[in-house]
Structure formats: structure tokens, C-alpha cells
PDB file of all chains, atoms N, CA, C and O in Angstrom:
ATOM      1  N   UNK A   1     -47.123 -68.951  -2.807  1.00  0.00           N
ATOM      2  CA  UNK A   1     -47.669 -70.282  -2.858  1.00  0.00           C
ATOM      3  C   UNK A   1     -47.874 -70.911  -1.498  1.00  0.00           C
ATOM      4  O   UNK A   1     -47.817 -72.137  -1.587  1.00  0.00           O
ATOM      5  N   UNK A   2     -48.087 -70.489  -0.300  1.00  0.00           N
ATOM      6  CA  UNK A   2     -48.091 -70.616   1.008  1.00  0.00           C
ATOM      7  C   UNK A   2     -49.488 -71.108   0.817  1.00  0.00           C
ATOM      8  O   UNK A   2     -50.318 -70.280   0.442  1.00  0.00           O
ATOM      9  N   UNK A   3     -49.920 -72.529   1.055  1.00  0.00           N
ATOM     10  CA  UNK A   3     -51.226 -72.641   1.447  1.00  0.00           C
ATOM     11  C   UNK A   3     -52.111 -72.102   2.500  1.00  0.00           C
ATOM     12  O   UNK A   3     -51.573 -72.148   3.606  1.00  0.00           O
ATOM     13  N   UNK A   4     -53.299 -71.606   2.497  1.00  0.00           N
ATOM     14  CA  UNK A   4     -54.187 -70.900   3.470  1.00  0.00           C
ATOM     15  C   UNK A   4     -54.064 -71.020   5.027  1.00  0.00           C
ATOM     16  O   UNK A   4     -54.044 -70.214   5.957  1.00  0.00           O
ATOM     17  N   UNK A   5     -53.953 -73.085   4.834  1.00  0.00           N
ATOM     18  CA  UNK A   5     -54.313 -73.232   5.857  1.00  0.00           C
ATOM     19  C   UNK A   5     -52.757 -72.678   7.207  1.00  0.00           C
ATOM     20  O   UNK A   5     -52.864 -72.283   8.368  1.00  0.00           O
ATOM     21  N   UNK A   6     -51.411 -72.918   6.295  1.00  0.00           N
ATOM     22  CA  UNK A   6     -50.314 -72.624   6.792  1.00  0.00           C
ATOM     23  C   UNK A   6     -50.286 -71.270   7.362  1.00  0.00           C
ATOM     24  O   UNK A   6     -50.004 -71.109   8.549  1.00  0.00           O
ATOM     25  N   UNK A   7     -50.645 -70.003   6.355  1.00  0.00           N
ATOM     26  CA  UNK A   7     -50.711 -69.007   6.457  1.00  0.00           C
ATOM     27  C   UNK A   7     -51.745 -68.274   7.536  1.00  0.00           C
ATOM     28  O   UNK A   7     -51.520 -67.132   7.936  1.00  0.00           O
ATOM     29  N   UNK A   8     -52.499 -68.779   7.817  1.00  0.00           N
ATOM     30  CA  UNK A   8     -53.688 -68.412   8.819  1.00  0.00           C
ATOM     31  C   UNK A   8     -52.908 -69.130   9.830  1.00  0.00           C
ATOM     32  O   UNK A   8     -53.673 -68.987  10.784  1.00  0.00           O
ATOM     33  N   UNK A   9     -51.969 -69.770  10.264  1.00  0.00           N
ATOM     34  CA  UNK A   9     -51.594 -70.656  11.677  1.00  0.00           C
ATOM     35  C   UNK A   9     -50.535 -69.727  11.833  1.00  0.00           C
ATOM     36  O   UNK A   9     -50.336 -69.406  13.005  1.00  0.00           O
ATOM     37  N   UNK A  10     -49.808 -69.211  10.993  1.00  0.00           N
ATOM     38  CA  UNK A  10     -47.970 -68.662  11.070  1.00  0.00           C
ATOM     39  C   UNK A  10     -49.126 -67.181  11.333  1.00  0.00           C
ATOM     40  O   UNK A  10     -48.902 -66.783  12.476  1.00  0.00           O
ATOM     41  N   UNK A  11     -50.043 -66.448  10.775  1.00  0.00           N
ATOM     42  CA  UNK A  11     -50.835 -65.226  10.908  1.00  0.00           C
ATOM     43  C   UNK A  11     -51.343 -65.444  12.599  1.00  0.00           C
ATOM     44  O   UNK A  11     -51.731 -64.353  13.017  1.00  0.00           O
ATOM     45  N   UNK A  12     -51.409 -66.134  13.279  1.00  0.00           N
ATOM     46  CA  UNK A  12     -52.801 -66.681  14.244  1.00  0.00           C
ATOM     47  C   UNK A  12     -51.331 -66.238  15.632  1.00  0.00           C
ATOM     48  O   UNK A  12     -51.431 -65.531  16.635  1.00  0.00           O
ATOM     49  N   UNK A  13     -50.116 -67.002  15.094  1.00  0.00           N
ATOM     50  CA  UNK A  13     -48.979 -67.320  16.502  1.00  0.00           C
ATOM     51  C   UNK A  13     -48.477 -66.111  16.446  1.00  0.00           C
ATOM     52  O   UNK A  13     -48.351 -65.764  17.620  1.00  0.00           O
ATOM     53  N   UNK A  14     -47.869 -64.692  15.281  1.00  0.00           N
ATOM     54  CA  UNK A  14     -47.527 -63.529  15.367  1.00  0.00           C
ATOM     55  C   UNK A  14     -47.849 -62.607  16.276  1.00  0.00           C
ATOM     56  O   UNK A  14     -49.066 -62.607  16.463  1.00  0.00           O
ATOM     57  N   UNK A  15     -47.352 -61.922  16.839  1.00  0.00           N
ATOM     58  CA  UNK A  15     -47.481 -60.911  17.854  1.00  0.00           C
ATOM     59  C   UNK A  15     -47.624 -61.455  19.091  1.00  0.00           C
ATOM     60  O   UNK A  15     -48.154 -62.560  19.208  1.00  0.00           O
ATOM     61  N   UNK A  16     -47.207 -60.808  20.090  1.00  0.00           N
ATOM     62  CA  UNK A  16     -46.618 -61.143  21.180  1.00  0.00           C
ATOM     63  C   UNK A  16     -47.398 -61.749  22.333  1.00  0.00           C
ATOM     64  O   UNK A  16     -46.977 -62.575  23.143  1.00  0.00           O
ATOM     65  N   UNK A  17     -48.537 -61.231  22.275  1.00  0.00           N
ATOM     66  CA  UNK A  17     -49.451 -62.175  23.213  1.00  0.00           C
ATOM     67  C   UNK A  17     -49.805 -63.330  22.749  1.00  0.00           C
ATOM     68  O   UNK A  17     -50.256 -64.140  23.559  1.00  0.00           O
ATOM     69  N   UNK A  18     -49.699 -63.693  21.381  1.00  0.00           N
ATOM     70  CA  UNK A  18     -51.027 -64.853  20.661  1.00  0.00           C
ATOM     71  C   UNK A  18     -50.143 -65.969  21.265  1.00  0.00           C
ATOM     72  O   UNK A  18     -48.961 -65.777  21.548  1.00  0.00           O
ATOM     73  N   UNK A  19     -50.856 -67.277  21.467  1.00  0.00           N
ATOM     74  CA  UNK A  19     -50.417 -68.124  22.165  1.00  0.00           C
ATOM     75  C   UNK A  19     -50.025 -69.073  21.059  1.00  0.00           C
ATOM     76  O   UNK A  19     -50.449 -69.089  19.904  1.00  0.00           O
ATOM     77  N   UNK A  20     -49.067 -69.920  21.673  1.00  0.00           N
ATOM     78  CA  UNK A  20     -48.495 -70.738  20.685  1.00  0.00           C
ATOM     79  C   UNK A  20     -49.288 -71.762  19.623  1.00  0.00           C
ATOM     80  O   UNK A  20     -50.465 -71.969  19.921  1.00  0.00           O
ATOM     81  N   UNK A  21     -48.981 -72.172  18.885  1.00  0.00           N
ATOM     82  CA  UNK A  21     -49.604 -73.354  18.003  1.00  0.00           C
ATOM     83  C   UNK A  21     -50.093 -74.527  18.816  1.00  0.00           C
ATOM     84  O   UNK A  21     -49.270 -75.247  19.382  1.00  0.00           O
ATOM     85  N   UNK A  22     -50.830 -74.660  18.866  1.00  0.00           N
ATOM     86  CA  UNK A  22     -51.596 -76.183  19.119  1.00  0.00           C
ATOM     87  C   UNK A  22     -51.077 -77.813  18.501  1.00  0.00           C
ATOM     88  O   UNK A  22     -50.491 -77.915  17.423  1.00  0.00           O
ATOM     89  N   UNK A  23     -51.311 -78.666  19.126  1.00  0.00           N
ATOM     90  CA  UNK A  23     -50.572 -79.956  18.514  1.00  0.00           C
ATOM     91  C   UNK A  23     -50.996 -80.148  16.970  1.00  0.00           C
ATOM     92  O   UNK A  23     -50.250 -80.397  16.023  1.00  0.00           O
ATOM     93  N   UNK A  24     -52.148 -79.997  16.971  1.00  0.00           N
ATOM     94  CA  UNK A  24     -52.980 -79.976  15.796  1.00  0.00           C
ATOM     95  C   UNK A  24     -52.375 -78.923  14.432  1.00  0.00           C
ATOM     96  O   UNK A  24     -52.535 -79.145  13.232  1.00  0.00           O
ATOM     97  N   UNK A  25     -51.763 -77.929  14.969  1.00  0.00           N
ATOM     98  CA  UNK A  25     -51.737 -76.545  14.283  1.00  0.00           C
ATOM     99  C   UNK A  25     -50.039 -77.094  13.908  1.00  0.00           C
ATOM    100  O   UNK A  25     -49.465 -77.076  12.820  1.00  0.00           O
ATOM    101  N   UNK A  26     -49.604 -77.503  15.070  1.00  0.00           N
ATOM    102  CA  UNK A  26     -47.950 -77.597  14.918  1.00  0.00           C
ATOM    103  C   UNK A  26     -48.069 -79.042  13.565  1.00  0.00           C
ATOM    104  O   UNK A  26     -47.273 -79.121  12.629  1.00  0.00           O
ATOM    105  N   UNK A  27     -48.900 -79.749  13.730  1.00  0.00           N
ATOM    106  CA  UNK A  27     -49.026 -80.713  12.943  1.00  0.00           C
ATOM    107  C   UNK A  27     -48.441 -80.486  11.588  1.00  0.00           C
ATOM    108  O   UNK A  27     -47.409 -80.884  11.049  1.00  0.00           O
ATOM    109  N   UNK A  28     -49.927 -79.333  11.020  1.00  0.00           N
ATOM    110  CA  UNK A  28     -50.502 -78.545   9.594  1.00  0.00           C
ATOM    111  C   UNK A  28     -48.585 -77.985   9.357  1.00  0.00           C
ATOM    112  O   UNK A  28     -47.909 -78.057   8.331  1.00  0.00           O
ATOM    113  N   UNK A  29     -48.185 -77.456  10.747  1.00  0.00           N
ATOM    114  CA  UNK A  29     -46.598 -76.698   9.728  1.00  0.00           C
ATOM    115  C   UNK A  29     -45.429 -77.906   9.591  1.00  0.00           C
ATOM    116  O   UNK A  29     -44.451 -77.745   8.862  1.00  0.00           O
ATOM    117  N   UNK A  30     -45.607 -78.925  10.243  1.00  0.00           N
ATOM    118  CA  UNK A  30     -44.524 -80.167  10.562  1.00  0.00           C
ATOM    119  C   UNK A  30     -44.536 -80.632   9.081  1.00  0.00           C
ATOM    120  O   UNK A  30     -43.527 -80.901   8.429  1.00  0.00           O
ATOM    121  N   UNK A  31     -45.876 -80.692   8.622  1.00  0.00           N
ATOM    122  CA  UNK A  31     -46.471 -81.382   7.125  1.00  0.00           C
ATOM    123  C   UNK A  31     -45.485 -80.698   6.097  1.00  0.00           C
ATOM    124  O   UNK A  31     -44.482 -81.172   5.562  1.00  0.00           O
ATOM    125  N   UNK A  32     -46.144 -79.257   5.955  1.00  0.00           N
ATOM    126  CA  UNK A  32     -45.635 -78.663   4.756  1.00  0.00           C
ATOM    127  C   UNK A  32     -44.686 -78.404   5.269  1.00  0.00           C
ATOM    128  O   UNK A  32     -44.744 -79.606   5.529  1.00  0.00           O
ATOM    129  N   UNK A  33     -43.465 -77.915   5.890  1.00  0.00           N
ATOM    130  CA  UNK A  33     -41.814 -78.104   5.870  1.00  0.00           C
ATOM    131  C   UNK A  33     -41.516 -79.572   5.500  1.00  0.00           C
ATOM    132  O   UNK A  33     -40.626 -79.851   4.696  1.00  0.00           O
ATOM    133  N   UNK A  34     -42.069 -80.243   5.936  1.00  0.00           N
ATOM    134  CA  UNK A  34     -42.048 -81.945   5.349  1.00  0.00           C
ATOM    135  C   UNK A  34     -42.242 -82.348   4.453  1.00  0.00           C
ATOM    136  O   UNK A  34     -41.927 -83.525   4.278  1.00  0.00           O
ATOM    137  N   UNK A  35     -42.944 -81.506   3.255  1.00  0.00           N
ATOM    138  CA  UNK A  35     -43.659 -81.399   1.779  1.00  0.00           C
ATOM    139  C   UNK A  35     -42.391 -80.465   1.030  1.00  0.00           C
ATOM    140  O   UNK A  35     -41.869 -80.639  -0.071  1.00  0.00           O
ATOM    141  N   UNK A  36     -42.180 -79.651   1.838  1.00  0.00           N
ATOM    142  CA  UNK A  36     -41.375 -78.750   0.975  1.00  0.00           C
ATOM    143  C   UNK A  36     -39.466 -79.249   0.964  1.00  0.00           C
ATOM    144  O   UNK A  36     -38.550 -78.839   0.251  1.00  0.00           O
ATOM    145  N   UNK A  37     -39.484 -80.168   1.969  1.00  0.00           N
ATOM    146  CA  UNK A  37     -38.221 -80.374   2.246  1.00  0.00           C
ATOM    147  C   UNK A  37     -37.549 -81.559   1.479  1.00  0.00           C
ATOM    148  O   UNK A  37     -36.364 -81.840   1.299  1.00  0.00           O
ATOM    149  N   UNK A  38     -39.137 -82.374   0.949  1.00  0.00           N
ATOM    150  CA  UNK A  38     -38.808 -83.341   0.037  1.00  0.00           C
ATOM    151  C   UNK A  38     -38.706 -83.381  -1.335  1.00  0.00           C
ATOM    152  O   UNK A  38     -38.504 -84.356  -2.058  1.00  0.00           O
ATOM    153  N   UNK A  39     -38.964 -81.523  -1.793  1.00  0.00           N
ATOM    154  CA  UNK A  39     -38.894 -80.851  -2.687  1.00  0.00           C
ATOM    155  C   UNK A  39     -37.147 -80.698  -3.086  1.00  0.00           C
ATOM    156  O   UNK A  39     -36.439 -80.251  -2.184  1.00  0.00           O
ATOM    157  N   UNK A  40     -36.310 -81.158  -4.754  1.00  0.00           N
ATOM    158  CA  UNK A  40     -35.175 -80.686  -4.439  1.00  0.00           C
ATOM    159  C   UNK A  40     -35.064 -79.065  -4.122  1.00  0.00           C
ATOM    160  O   UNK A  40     -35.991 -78.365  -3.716  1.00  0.00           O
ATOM    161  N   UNK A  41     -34.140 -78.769  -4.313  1.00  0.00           N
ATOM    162  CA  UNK A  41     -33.523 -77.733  -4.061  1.00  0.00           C
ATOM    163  C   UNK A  41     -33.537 -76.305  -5.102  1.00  0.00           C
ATOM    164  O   UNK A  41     -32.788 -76.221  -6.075  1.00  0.00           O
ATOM    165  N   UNK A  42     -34.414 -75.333  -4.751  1.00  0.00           N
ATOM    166  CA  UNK A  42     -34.468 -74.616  -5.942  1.00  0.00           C
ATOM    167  C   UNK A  42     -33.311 -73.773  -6.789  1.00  0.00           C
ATOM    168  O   UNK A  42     -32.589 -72.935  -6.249  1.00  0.00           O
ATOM    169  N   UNK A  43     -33.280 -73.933  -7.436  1.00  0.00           N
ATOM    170  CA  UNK A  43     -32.259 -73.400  -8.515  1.00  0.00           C
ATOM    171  C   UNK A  43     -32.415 -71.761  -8.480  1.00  0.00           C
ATOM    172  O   UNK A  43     -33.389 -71.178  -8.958  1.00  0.00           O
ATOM    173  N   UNK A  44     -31.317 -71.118  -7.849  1.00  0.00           N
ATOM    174  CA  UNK A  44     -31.210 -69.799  -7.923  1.00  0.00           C
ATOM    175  C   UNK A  44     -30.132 -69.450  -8.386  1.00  0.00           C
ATOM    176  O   UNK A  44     -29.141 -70.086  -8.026  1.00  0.00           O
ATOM    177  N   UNK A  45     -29.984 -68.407  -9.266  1.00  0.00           N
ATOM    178  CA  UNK A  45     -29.056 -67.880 -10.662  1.00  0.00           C
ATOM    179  C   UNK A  45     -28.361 -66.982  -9.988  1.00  0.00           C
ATOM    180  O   UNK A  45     -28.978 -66.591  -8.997  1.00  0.00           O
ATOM    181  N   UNK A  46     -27.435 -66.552 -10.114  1.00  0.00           N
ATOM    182  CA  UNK A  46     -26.318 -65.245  -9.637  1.00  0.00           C
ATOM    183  C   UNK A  46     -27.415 -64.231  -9.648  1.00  0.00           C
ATOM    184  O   UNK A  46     -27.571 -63.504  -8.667  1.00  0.00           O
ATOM    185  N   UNK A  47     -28.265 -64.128 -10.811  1.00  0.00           N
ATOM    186  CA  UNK A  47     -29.167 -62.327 -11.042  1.00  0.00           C
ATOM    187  C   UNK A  47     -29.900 -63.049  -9.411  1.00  0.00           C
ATOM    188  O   UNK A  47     -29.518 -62.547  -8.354  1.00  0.00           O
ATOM    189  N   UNK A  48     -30.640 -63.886  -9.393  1.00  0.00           N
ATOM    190  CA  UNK A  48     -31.830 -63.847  -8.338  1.00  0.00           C
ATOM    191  C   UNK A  48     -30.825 -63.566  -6.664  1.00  0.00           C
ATOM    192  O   UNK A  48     -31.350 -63.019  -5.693  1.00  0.00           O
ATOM    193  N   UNK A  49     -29.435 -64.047  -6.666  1.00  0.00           N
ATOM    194  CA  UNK A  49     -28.870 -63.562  -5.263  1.00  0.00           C
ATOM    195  C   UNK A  49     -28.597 -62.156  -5.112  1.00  0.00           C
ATOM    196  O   UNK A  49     -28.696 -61.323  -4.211  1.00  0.00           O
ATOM    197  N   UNK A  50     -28.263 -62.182  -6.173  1.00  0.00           N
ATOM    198  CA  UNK A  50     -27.579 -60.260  -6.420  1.00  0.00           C
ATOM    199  C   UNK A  50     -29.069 -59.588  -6.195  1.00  0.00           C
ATOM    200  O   UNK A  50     -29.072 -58.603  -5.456  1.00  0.00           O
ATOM    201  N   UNK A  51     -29.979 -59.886  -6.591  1.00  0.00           N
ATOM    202  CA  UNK A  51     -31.318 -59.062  -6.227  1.00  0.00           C
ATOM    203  C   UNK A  51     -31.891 -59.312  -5.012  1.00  0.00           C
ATOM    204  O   UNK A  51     -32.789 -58.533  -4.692  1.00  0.00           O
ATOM    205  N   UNK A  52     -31.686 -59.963  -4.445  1.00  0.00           N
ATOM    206  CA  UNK A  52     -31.890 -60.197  -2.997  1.00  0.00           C
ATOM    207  C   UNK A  52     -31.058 -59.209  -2.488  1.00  0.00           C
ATOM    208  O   UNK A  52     -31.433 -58.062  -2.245  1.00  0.00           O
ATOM    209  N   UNK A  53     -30.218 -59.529  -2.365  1.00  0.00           N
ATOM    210  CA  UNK A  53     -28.994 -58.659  -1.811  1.00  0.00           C
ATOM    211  C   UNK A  53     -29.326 -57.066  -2.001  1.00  0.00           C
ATOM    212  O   UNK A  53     -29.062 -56.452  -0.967  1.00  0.00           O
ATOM    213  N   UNK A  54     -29.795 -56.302  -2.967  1.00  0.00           N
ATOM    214  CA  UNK A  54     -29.628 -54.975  -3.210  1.00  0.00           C
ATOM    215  C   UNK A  54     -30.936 -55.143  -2.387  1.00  0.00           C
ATOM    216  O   UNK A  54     -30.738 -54.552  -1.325  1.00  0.00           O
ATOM    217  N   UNK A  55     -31.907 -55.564  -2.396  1.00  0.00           N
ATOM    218  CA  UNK A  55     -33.220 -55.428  -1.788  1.00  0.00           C
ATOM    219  C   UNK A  55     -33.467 -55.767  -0.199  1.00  0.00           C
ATOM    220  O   UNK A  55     -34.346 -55.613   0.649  1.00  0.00           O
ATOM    221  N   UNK A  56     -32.308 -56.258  -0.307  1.00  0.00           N
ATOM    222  CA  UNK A  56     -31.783 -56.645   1.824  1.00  0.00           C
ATOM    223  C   UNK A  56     -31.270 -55.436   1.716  1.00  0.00           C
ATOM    224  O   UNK A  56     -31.773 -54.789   2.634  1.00  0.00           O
ATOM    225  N   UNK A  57     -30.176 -54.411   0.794  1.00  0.00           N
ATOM    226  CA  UNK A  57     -29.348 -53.500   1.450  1.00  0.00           C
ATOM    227  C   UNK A  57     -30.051 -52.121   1.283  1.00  0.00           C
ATOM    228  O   UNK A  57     -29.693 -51.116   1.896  1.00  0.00           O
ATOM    229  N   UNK A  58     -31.304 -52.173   0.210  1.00  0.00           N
ATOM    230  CA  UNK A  58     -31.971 -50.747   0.291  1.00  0.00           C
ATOM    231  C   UNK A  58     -32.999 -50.887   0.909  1.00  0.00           C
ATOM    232  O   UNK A  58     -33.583 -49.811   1.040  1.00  0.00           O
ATOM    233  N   UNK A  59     -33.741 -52.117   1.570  1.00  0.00           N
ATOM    234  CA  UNK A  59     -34.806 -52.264   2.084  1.00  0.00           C
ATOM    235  C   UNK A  59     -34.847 -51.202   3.247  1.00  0.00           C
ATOM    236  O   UNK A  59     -33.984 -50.400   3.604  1.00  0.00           O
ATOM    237  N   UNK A  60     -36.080 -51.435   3.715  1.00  0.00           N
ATOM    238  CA  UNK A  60     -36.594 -50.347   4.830  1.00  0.00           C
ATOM    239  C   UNK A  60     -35.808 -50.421   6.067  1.00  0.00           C
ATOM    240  O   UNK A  60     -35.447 -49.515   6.819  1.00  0.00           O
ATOM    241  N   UNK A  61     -35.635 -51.587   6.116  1.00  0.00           N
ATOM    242  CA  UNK A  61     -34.278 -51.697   7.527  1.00  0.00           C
ATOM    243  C   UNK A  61     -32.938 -52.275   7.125  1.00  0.00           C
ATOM    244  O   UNK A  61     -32.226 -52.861   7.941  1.00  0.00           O
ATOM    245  N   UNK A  62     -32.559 -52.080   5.686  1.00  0.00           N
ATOM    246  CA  UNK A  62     -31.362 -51.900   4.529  1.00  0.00           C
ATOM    247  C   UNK A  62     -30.208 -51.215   5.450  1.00  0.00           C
ATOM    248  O   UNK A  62     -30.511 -50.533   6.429  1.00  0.00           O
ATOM    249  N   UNK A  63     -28.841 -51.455   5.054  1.00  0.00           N
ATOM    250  CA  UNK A  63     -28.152 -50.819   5.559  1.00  0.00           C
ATOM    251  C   UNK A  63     -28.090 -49.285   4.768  1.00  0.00           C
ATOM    252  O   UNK A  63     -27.107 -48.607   5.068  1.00  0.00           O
ATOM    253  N   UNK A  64     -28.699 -48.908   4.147  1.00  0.00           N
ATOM    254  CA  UNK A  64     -28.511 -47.730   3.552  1.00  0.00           C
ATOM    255  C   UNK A  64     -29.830 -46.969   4.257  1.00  0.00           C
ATOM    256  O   UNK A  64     -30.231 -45.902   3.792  1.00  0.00           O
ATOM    257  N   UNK A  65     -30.401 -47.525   5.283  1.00  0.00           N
ATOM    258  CA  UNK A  65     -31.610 -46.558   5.714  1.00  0.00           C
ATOM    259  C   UNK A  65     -31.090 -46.682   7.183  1.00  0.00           C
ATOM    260  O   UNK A  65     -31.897 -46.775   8.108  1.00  0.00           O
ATOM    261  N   UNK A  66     -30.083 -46.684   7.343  1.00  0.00           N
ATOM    262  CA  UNK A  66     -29.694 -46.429   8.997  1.00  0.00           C
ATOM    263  C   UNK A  66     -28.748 -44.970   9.190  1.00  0.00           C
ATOM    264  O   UNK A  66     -27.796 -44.813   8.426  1.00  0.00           O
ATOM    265  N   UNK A  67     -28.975 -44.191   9.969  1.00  0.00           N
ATOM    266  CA  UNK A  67     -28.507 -43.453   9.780  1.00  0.00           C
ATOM    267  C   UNK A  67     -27.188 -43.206  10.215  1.00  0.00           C
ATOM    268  O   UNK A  67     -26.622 -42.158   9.904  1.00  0.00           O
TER     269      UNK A  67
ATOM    270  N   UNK B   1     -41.544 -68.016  25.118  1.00  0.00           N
ATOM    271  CA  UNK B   1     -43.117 -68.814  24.129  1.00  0.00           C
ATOM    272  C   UNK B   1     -42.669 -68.029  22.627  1.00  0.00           C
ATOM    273  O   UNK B   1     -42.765 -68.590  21.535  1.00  0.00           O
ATOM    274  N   UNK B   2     -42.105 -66.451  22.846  1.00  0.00           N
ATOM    275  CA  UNK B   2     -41.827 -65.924  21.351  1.00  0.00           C
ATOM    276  C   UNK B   2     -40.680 -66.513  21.111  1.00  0.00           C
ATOM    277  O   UNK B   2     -40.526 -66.688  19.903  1.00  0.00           O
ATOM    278  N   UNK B   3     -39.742 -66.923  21.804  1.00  0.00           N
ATOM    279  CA  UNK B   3     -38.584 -67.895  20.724  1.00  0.00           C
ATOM    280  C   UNK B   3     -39.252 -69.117  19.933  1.00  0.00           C
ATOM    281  O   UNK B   3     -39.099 -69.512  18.777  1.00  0.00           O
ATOM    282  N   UNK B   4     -39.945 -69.506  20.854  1.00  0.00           N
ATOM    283  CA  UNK B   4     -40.516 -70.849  20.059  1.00  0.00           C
ATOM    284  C   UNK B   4     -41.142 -70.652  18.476  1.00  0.00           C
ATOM    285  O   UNK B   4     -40.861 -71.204  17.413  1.00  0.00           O
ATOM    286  N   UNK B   5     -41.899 -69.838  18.760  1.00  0.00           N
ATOM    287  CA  UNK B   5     -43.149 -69.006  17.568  1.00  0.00           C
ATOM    288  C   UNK B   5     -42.114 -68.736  16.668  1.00  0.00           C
ATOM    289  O   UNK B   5     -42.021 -69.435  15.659  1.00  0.00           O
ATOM    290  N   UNK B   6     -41.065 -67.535  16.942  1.00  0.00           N
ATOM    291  CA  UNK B   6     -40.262 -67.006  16.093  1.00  0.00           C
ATOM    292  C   UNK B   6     -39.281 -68.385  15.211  1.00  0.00           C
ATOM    293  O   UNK B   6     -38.859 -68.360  14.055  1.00  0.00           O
ATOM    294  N   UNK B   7     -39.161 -69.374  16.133  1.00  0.00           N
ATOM    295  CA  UNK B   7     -37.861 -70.219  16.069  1.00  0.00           C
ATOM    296  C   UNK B   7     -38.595 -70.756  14.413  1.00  0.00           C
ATOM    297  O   UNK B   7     -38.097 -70.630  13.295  1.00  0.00           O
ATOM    298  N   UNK B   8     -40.267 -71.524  14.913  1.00  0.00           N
ATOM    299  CA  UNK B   8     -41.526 -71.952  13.719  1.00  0.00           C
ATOM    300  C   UNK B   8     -41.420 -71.245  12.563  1.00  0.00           C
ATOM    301  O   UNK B   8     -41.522 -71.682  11.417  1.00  0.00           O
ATOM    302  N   UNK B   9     -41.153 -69.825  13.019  1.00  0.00           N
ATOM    303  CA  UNK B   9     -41.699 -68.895  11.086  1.00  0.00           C
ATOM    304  C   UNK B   9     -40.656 -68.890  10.715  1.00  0.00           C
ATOM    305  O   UNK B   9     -40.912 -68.213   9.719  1.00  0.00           O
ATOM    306  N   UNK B  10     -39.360 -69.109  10.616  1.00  0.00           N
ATOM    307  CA  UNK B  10     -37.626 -68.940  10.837  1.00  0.00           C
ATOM    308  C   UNK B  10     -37.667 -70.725   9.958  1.00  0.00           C
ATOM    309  O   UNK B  10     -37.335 -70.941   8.793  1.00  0.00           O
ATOM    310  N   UNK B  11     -38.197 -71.797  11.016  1.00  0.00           N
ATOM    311  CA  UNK B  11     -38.109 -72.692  10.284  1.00  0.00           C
ATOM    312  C   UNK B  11     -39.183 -72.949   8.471  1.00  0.00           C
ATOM    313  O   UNK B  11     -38.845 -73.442   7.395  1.00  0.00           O
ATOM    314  N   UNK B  12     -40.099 -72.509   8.814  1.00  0.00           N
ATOM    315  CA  UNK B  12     -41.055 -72.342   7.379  1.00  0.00           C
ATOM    316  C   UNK B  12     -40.326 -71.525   6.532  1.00  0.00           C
ATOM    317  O   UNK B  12     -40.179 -71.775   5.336  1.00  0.00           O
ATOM    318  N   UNK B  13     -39.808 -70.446   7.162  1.00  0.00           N
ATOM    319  CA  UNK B  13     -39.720 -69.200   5.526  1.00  0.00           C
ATOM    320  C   UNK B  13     -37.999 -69.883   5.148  1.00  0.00           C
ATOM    321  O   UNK B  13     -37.320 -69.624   4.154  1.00  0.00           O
ATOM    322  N   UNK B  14     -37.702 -70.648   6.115  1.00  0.00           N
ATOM    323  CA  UNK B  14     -35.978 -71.106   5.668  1.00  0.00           C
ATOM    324  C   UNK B  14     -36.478 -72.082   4.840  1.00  0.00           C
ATOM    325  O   UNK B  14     -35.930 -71.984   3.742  1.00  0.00           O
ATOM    326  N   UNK B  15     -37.469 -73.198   4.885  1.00  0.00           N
ATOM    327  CA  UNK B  15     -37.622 -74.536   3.890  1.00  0.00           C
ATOM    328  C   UNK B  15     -38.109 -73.813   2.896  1.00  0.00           C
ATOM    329  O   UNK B  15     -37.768 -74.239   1.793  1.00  0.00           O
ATOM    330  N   UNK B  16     -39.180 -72.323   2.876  1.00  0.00           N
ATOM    331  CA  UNK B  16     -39.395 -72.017   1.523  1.00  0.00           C
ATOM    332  C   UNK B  16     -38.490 -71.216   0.880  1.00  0.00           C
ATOM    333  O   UNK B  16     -38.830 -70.807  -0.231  1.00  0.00           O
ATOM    334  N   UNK B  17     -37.100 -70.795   1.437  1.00  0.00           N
ATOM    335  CA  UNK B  17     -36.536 -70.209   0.595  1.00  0.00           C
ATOM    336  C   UNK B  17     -35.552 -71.136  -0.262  1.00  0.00           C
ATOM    337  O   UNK B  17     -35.146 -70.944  -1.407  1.00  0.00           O
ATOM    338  N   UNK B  18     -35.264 -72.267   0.673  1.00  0.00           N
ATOM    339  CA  UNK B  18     -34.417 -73.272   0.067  1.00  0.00           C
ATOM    340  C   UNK B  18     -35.331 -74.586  -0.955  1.00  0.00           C
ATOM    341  O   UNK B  18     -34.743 -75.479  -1.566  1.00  0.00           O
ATOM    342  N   UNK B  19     -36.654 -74.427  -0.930  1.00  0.00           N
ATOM    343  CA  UNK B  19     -37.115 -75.219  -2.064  1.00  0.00           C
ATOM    344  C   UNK B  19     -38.379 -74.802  -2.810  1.00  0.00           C
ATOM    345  O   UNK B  19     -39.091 -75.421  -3.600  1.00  0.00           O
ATOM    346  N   UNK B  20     -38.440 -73.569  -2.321  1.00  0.00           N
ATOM    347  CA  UNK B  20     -39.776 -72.933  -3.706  1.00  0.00           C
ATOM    348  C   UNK B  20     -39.033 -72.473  -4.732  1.00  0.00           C
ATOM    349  O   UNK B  20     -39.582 -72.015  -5.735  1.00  0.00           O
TER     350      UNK B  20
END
């Protein structure tokens, strides 16, 4: 649910040369953390942490893929 | 300049994990 315009600014600053956000750009992310922060708090269940968790520990840089 | 950037996507994906 990441709006476009967020996603093309956080896509635009990635990788190591791209230059930082613009006042304008820093604006667009100040907003939606500001939209989302006035959002309560989402409700996550024991199943949704526990699945995080196995998917942090088998993921590709999981502790079970280190050798 | 990449702490800053990094510090930005760190702050976004933390507000969307704590309220999407």
C-alpha cells in the first residue's frame, strides 16, 4: 500500500551515488510517516510475529543461511 | 549522505510496520 509517489522517491535516493531527497521530495516522505503515524497501531497476533520471525531466520541472509 | 538516505527508508518502513 506504499503510494507511487513515496515509492519512486525511497526508489530515486537507493544506491550509493543517487543524491539525497530534495526539500520538496523530503516533504512527500515527512507527509506520509505523518499520515501513517496518526494511524493507531496495527494489531499483530502471536501467528503474524512467529512468521516474521521464521522468515527473518530462514531468509536469504537468515541465520540458517550463514555458514 | 548514505546514513541520512538509509536513516529515511529505516524511518518509513519502521512507521509502516508499526501502523499498516
Amino acid at each position: 500500500g506504499r503510494p507511487d509517489d513515496v515509492r519512486a522517491i525511497l526508489e530515486r535516493i537507493s544506491g550509493a551515488e543517487a543524491m539525497p531527497p530534495s526539500p520538496a521530495e523530503q516533504a512527500v516522505l515527512v507527509r506520509y510517516v505523518a499520515e501513517l503515524r496518526a494511524q493507531p497501531r496495527a494489531h499483530r497476533t502471536f501467528n503474524d510475529r512467529w512468521s516474521a520471525w521464521i522468515a527473518y531466520r530462514d531468509g536469504p541472509n537468515g541465520l540458517r543461511a550463514r555458514p | 549522505v548514505a546514513g541520512i538516505k538509509s536513516q529515511i527508508t529505516r524511518a518509513v518502513s519502521d512507521a509502516e510496520k508499526t501502523h499498516l
